[in-house]
GUTI-180034 format. One record per residue (C-alpha): residue number from 0; z, y, x. Coordinates in steps of 0.02 Angstrom, whole numbers, always signed. Layout:
BEGIN
- NUM Z Y X
...
% end
This chain:
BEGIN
- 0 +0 +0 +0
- 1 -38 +171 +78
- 2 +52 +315 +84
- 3 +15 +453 -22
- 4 -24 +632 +35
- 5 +124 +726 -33
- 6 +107 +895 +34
- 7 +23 +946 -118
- 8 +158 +899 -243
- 9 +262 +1010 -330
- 10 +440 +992 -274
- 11 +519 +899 -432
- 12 +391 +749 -393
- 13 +412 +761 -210
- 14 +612 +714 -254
- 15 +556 +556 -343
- 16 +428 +513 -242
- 17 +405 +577 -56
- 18 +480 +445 +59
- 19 +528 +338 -63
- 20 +375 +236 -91
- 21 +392 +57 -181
- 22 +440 -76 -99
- 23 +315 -159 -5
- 24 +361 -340 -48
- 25 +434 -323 -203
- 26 +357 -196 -300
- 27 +545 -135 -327
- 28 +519 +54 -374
- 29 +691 +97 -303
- 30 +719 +102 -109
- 31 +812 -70 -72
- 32 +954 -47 -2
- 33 +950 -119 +182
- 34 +1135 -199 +245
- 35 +1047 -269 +404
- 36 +1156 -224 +578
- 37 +1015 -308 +683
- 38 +800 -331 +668
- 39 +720 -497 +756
- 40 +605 -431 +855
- 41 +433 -504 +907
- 42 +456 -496 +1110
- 43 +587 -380 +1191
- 44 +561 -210 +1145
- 45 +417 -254 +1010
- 46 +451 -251 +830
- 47 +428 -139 +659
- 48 +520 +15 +701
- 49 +705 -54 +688
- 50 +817 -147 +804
- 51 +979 -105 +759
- 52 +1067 -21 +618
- 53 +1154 +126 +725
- 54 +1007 +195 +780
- 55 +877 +160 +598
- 56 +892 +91 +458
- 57 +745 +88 +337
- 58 +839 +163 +166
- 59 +924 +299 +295
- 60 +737 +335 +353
- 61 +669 +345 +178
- 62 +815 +475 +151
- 63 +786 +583 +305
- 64 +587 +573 +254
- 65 +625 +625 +92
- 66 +757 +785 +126
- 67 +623 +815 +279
- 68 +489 +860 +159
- 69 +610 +954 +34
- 70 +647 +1067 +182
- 71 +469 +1083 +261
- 72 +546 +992 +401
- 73 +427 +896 +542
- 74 +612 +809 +567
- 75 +759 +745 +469
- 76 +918 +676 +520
- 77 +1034 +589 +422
- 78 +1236 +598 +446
- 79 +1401 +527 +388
- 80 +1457 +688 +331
- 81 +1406 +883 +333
- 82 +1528 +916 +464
- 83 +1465 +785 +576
- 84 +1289 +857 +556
- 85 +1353 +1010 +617
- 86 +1445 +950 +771
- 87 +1286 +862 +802
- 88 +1202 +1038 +807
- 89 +1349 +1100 +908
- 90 +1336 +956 +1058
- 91 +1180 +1067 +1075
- 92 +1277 +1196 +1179
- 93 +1362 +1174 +1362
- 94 +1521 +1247 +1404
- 95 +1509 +1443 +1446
- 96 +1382 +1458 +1300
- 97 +1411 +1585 +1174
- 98 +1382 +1569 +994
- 99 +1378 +1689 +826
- 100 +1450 +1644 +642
- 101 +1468 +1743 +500
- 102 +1621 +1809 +459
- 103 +1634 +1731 +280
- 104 +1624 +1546 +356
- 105 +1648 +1402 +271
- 106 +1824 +1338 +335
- 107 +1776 +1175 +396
- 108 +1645 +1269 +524
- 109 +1771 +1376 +588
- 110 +1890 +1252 +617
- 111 +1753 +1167 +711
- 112 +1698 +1297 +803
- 113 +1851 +1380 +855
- 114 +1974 +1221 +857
- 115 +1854 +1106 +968
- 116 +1722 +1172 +1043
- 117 +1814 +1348 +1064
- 118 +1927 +1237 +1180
- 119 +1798 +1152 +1265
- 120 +1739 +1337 +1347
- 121 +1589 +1388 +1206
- 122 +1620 +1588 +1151
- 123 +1626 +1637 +968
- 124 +1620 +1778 +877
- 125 +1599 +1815 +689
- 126 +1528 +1939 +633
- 127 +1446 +2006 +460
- 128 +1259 +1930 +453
- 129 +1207 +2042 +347
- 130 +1235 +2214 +457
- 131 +1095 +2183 +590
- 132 +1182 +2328 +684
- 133 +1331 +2218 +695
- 134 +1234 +2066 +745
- 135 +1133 +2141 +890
- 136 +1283 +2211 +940
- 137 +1367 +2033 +937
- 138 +1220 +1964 +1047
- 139 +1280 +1943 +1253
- 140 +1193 +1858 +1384
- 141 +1257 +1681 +1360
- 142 +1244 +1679 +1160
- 143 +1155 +1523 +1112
- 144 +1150 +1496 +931
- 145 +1168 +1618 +777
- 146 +1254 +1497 +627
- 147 +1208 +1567 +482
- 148 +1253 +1538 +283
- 149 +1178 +1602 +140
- 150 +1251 +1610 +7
- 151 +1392 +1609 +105
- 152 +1583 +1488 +59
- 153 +1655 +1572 -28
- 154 +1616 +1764 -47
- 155 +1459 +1737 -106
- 156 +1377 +1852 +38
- 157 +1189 +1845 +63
- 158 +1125 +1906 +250
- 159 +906 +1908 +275
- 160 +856 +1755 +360
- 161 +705 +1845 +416
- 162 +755 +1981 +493
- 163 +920 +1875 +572
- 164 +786 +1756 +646
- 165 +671 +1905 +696
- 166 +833 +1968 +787
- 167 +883 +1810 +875
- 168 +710 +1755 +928
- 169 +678 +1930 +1022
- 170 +823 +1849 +1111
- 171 +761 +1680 +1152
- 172 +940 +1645 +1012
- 173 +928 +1488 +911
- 174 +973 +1516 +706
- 175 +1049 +1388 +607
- 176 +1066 +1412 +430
- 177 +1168 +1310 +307
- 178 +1069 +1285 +167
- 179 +1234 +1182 +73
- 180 +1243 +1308 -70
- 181 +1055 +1374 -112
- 182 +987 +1194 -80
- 183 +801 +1147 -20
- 184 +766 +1190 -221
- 185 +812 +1390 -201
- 186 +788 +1414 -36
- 187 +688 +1362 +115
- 188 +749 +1445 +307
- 189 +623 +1349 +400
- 190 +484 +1424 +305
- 191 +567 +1591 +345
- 192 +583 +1539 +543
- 193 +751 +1460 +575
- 194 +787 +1340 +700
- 195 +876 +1238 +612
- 196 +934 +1186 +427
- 197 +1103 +1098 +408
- 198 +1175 +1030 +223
- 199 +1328 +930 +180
- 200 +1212 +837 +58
- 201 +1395 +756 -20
- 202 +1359 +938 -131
- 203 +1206 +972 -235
- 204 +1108 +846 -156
- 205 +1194 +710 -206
- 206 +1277 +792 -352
- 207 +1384 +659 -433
- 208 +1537 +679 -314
- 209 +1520 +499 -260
- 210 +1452 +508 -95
- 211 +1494 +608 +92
- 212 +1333 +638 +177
- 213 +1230 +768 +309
- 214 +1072 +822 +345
- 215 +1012 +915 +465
- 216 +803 +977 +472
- 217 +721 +1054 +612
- 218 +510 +1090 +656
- 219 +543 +1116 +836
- 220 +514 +923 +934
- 221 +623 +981 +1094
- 222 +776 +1007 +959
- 223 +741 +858 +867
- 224 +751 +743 +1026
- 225 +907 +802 +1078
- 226 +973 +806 +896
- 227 +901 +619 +890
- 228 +981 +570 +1050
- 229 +1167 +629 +989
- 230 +1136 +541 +811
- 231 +1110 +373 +904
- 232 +1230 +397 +1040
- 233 +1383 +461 +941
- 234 +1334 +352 +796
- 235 +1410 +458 +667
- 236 +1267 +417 +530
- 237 +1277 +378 +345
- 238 +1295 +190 +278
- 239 +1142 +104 +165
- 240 +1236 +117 +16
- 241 +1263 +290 +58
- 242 +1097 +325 +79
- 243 +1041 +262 -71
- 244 +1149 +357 -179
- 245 +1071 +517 -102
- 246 +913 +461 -130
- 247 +978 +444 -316
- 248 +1047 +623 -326
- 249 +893 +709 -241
- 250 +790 +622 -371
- 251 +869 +734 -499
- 252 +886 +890 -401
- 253 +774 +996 -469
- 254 +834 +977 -655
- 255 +1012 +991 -603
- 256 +998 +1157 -513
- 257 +929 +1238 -662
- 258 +1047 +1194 -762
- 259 +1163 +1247 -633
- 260 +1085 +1418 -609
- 261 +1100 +1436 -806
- 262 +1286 +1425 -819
- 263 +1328 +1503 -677
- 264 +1235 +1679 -708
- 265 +1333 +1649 -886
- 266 +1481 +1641 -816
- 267 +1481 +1783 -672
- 268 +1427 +1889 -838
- 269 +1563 +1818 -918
- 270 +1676 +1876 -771
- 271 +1610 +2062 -739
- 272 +1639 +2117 -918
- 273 +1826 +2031 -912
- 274 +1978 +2143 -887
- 275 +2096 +1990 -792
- 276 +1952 +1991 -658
- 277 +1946 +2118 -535
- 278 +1790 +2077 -450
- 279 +1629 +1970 -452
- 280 +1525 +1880 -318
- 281 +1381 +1814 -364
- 282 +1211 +1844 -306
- 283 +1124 +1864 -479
- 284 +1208 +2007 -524
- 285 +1126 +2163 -482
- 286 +1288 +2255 -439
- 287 +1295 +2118 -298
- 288 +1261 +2202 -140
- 289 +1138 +2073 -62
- 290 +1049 +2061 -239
- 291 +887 +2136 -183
- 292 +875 +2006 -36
- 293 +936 +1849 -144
- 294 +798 +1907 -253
- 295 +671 +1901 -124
- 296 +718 +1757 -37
- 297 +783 +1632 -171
- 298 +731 +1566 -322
- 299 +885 +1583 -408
- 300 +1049 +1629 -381
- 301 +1106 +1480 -389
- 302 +1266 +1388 -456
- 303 +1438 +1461 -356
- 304 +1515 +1602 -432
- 305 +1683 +1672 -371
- 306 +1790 +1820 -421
- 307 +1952 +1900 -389
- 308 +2080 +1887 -510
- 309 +2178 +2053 -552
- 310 +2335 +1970 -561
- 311 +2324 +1933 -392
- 312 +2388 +1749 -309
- 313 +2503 +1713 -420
- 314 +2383 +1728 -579
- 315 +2253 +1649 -476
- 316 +2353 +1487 -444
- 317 +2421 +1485 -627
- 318 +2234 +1533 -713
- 319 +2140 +1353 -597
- 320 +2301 +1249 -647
- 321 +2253 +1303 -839
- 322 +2066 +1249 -873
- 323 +2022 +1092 -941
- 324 +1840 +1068 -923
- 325 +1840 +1163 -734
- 326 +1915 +1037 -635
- 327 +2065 +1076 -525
- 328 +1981 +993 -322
- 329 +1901 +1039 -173
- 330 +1733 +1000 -145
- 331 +1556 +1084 -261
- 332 +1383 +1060 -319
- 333 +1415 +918 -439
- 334 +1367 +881 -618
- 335 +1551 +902 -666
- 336 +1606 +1094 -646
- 337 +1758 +1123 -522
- 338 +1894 +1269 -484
- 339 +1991 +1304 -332
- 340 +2090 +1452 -257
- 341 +2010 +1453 -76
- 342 +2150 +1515 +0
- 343 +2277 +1366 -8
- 344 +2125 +1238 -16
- 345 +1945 +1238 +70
- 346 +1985 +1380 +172
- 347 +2144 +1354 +210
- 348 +2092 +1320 +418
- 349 +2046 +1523 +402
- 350 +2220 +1602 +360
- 351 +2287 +1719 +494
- 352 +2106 +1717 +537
- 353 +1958 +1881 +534
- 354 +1909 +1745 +401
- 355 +2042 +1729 +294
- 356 +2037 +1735 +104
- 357 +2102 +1854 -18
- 358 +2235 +1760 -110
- 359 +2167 +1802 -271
- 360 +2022 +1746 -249
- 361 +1943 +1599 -359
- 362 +1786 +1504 -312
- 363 +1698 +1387 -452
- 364 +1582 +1263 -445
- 365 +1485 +1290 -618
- 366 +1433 +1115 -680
- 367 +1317 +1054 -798
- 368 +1416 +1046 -956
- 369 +1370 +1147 -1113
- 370 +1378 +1327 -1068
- 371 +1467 +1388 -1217
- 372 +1630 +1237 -1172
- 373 +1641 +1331 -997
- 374 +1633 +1500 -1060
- 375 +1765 +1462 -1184
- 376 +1889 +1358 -1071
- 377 +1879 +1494 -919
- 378 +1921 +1627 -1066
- 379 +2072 +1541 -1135
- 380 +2140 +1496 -940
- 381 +2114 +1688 -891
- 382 +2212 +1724 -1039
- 383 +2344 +1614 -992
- 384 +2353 +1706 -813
% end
């Protein structure tokens, strides 16, 4: 059976089908799932691609084909988690290396950054992504890599991957940009000339908050080798069973994100007109200072809102503990919509940090439920605040 040209496809049928062809001796329309540690081979060092599990596996290669092509990648690398994906990124730099994040960070990548390889001699500095001034400023002799998130976790910040990558590259700088929150569905860096495109694909691209998975996509071959080489020799990649239930998720990722998109610009309107709620982030409202560029650069908003609650912590912590369909955990991008106060959860890694929270501060995860049940059970909880 050959393999269909799927550059042409529109990106809904490029999630069912790219990479994820039928099997070839079955017919089975779903990628089998392939438990195999080891692959005879015909004479030493001849045989069909695999030879053990560590280094490929044939439903981990459909999945990295598949997210490749959702990203406009020439590459695709599968890992265990998001976080591993980025330490596979960071392995990139040497000691005395200097590197710039954005100073509304996910937690997790500061921890890494500053916590690990801060202590193994790489330079940091965070900085907002969306002054250029600041950034250019920001850039020294030894800086390596610009990481860069937009949306950012949790503020909602948008920076101009464009002009960011136009600034780096004048450089000879490396960007990165964590595509977690806009997925390959809203928003495409590569296409826009970064470096390098990270997800934890446990979010929207696997969307049922049943599986931990990374990806990381790159066009550039000398990046990808390296990037290979780490992936095989740290070994830090994704089981079958894993892989498979990506491939399940992505399948539906164009359908979900709409309906994400939906809710969420319901809610944030929901939230700006609300007198417990002090302020709004999110990138579909055109109050939202990086509106113009979201507009430009995405193709929706997307499905994150978070505000700041008037009451301050106190409210905050008493108005997630009160909702019934919003969920109470860490985590986003699932069918099922989720609440959290950043400060004493995700982000906790950032307090006493430049990137720490405001206490008030609540960050949702708008689902896929019936608009008007959110709208009403985020009402009656703000109430009880």
């Amino acid at each position: 059976m050959s393999t269909p040209d799927s550059s042409n496809w529109g990106f809904e049928t490029r999630a069912i089908h790219a990479g994820q062809e039928p099997d070839t001796s079955t017919g089975a329309i779903t990628v089998p799932i392939h438990l195999a540690t080891t692959y005879v081979q015909q004479s030493p060092g001849k045989h069909h691609g695999f030879e053990y599990a560590r280094t490929a596996n044939p439903t981990r290669l459909a999945l990295e084909r598949s997210l490749a092509g959702l990203e406009g990648a020439r590459h695709g690398l599968a890992f265990a988690s998001g976080m591993a994906a980025e330490d596979a990124i960071m392995q990139l730099l040497a000691p005395g290396d200097h590197l710039i994040l954005g100073v509304d960070a996910y937690g997790g990548t500061f921890r890494l950054i500053s916590k690990i390889y801060g202590e193994r001699d790489i330079g940091w500095s965070a900085v907002d992504l969306s002054d250029l001034d600041a950034l250019v400023a920001a850039i020294g002799p030894n800086t390596r890599q610009i990481w860069l998130e937009t949306p950012t976790n949790p503020m909602l910040a948008i920076a101009d991957i464009a002009a960011v990558v136009d600034v780096a590259h004048a450089s000879g700088i490396d960007v990165v940009v964590d595509n977690t929150f806009a997925t390959p569905y809203l928003q495409n860096p590569l296409h826009m000339g970064a470096d390098v495109v990270v997800h934890s694909s446990t979010k929207y691209l696997g969307g049922h908050s049943d599986v931990v998975g990374g990806f990381v996509g790159t066009n550039r071959d000398d990046l990808a080798e390296r990037l290979f080489f780490v992936q095989n020799a740290v070994g830090a990649v994704p089981s079958p069973f894993d892989c498979y239930l990506l491939l399940r998720g992505i399948k539906t990722l164009g359908v979900r994100m709409d309906r994400h998109c939906t809710n969420a610009a319901a809610v944030a309107e929901l939230l700006a007109n609300h007198s417990a709620v002090s302020q709004v982030f999110y990138p579909g409202l055109a109050e939202h200072p990086g509106h113009e560029t979201a507009v430009r650069q995405m193709r929706q908003a997307g499905g994150m809102v978070s505000f700041v609650h008037a009451g301050g912590a106190d409210a905050a912590i008493a108005m997630v503990s009160a909702t019934k369909v919003f969920k109470l955990a860490e985590s986003l991008g699932a069918v099922e919509s989720l609440i959290e106060q950043p400060a004493t959860m995700t982000h906790l890694s950032v307090a006493d940090s430049v990137l720490a929270v405001d206490p008030g501060l609540v960050r949702l995860s708008v689902g896929i439920e019936t608009t008007n049940d959110l709208l009403a059970d985020l009402t009656e909880a703000l109430s009880c605040s």
